[in-house]
C-alpha positions as CSV (number, residue, x, y, z in Angstrom):
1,X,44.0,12.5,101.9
2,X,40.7,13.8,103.3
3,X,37.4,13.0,102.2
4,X,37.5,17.0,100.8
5,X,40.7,16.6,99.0
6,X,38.7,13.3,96.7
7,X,36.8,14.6,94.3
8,X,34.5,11.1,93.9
9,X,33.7,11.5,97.9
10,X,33.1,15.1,97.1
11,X,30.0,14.5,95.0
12,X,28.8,11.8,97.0
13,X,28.6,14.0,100.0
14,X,26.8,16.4,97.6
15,X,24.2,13.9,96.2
16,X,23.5,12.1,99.5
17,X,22.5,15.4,100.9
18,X,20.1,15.5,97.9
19,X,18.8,11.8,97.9
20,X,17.9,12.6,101.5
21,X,15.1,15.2,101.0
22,X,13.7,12.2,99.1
23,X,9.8,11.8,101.1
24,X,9.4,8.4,100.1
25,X,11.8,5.8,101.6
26,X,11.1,3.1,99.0
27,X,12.4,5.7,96.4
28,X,14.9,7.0,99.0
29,X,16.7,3.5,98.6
30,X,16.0,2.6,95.3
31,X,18.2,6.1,94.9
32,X,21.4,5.2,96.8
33,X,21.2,1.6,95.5
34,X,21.0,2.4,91.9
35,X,23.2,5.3,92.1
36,X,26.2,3.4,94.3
37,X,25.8,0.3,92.3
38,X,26.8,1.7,89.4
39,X,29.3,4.4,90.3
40,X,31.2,1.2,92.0
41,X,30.1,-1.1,88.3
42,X,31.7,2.1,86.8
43,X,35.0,1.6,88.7
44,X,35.3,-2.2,87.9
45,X,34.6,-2.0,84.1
46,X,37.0,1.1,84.1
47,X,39.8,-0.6,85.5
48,X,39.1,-3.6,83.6
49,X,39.3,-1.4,80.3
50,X,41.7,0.6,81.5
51,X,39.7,3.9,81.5
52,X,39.4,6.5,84.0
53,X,38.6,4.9,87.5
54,X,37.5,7.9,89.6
55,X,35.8,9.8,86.2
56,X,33.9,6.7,85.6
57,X,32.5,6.2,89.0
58,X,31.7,10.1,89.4
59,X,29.4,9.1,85.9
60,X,27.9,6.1,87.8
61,X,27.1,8.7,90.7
62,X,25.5,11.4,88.7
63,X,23.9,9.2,85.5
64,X,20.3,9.0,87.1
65,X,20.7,11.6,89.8
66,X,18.0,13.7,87.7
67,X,15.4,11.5,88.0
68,X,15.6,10.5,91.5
69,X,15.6,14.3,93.1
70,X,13.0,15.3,89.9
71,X,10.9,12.2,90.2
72,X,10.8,12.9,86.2
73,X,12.0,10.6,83.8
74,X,11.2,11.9,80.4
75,X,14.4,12.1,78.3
76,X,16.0,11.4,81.6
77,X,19.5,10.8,79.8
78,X,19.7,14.6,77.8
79,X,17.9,16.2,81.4
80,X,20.3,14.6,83.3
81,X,23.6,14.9,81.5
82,X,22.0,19.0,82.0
83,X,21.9,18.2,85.7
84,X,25.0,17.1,86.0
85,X,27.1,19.9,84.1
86,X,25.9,22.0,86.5
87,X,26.4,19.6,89.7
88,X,30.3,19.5,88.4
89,X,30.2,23.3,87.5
90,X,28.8,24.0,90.9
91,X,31.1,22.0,92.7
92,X,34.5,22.6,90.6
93,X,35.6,19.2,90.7
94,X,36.5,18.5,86.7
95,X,38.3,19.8,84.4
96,X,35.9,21.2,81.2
97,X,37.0,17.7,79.0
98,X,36.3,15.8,82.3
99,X,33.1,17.5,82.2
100,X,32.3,17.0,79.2
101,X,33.5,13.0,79.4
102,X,30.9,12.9,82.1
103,X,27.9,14.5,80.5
104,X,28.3,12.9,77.1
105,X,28.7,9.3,78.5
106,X,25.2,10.4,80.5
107,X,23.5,11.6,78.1
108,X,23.7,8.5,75.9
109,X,23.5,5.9,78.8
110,X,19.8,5.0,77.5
111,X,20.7,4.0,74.3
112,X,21.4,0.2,75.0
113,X,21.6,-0.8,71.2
114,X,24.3,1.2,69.8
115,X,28.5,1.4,70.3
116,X,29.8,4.7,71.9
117,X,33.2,5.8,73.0
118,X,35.0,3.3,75.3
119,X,34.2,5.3,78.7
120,X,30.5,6.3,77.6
121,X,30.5,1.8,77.1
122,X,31.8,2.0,80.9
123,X,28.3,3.9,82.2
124,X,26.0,2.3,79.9
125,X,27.3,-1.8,80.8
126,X,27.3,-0.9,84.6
127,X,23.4,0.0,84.3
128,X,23.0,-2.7,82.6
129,X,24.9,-4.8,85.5
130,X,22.8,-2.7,87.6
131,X,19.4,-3.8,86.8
132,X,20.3,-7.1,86.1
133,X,22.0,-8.3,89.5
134,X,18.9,-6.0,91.2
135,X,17.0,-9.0,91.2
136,X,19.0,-12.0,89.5
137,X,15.8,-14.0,89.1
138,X,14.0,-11.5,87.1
139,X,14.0,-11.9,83.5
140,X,16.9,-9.7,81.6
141,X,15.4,-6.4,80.1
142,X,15.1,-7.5,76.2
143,X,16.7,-4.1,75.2
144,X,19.5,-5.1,77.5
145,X,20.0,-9.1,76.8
146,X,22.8,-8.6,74.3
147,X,24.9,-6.4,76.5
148,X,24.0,-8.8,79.3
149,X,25.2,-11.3,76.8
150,X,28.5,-9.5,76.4
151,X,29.4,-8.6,79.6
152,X,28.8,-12.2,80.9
153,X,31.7,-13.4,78.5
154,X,34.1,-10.5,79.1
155,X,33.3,-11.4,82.7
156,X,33.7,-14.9,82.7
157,X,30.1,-15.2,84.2
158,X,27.5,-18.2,83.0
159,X,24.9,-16.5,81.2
């Protein structure tokens, strides 16, 4: 398989040509970090629960790709499950359920507090991952310390 024939190496190729019109290189790397960190968190959680690998860490890819090329994070979740519709549409790389997997999990990967479907889960706990390994002496996010909490034990990680 070539890297054209994967769909996941697909929209990497597509967002990295993005990320790198980013001016800034402190942004420019907070960018690749956040976004590859969690498309890869994606693919461990998914396989752990048995969801969608390769859906889950094109999520991970696209989940904050709004913010970082718009530099706008108002409603970041809603504008960038928008965003990424029309990356995917653009690109022909999902089905229309895939599509729609993708965008709904984004769109509600901000709210930390409540239970969603089991792959939308996936996106939300591998932010979470995300900004807590970031800096693993920082204190946990309080909207995030129950997840954290959660995801230490299915883990097997001391809290």
């Amino acid at each position: 398989m070539t890297d054209t024939d994967n769909r996941l190496e697909c929209l990497r190729q597509y967002i990295d040509e993005h990320l790198l019109t980013i001016p800034e290189a402190f942004q420019k790397r907070c960018a690749y970090t956040h976004l590859y960190t969690v498309s890869q968190n994606c693919a461990l959680l998914a396989k752990r629960r048995g969801q969608n690998v390769e859906l889950a860490a094109m999520a991970g890819m696209l989940h904050d790709f709004y913010t970082y090329t718009t530099g706008d994070a108002s409603d970041h979740a809603e504008k960038g499950a928008l965003l990424a519709r029309k990356v995917l549409d653009s690109l022909h790389l999902t089905s229309a359920d895939e599509t729609d997997a993708i965008c709904a999990a984004i769109h509600s990967h901000s709210d930390k507090a409540s239970v969603h479907s089991p792959f939308t889960e996936i996106l939300i706990d591998a932010d979470v991952l995300s900004h807590v390994l970031y800096n693993p002496e920082a204190p946990v996010f309080p909207r995030e310390a129950a997840r954290w909490a959660r995801l230490c034990r299915e883990l097997g990680l001391d809290v």
